[in-house]
C-alpha positions in Angstrom: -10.3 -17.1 -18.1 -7.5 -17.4 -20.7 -6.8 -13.6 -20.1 -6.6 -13.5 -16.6 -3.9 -15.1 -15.8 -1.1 -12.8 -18.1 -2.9 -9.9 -16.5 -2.4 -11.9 -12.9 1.2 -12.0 -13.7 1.2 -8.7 -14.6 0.3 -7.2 -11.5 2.4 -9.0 -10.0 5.5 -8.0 -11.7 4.1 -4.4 -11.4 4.4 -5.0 -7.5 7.6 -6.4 -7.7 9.0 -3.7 -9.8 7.8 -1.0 -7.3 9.0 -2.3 -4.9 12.4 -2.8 -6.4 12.2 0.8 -7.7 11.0 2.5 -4.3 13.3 0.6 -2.1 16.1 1.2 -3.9 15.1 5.3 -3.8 14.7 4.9 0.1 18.4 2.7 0.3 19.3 5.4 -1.5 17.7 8.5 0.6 19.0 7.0 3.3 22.9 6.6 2.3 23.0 10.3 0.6 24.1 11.9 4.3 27.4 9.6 4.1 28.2 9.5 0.8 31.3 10.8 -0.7 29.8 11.9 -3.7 25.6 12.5 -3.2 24.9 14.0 -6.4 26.9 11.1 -8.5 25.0 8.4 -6.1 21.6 10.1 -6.7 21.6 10.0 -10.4 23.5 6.5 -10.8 20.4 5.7 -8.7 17.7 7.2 -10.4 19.1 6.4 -14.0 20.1 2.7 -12.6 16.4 2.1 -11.4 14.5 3.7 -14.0 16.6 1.6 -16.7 15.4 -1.6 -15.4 11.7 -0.4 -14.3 11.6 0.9 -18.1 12.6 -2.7 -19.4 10.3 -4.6 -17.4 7.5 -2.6 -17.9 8.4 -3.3 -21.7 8.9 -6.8 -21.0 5.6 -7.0 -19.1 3.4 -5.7 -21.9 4.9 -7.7 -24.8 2.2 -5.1 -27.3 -0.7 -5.9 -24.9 -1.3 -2.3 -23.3 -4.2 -4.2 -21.1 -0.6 -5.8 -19.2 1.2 -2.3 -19.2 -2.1 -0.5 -17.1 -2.2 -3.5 -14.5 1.3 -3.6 -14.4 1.7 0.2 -13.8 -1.4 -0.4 -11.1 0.7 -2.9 -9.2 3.5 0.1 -9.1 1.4 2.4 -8.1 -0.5 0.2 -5.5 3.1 -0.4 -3.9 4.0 2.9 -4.0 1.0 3.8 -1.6 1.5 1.1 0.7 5.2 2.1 1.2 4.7 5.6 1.6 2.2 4.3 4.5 4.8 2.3 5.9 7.9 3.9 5.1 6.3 8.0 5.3 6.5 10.7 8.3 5.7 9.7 11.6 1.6 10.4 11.8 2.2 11.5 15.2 4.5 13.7 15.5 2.7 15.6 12.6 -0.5 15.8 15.0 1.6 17.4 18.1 3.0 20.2 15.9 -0.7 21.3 15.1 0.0 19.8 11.3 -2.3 18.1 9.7 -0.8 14.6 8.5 
């Protein structure tokens, strides 16, 4: 019981770092077609959020690798639900004879 709880907290900071990281990608997507400067706004980005993704993943597993995997699972497990939410419209994929 001792050990759940860090790995509890874990996850939960994987989540929150997902959905820090792919948020700020699709803020980002989304202000590239009025942007002075796209390609300077597209690596600030991706440097910017994989600096601080980077440090809390190292804060998170403080030399327990058991808190980086559930960590990186929450990431991951936000990533899926956002592309869900956030991906092409299902529809539209099915009247064009795509598959979606």
């Amino acid at each position: 019981m001792g050990e759940l709880l860090p790995l509890m907290l874990a996850l939960t900071a994987g989540m929150g770092l997902g959905i820090f990281y792919f948020g700020g990608l699709w803020l980002t997507v989304r202000r590239l077609p009025t942007a002075r400067r796209p390609a300077f706004l597209s690596l600030l980005s991706f440097f910017g959020r994989l600096g601080v993704v980077l440090f809390g993943f190292y804060l998170v597993m403080g030399s327990h690798w058991e808190r980086l995997l559930v960590c990186l699972l929450g990431f991951l497990g936000v990533r899926v639900i956002l592309v869900r939410l956030w991906g092409p419209d299902r529809t539209r994929a099915q009247g064009t004879g795509h598959r979606a």
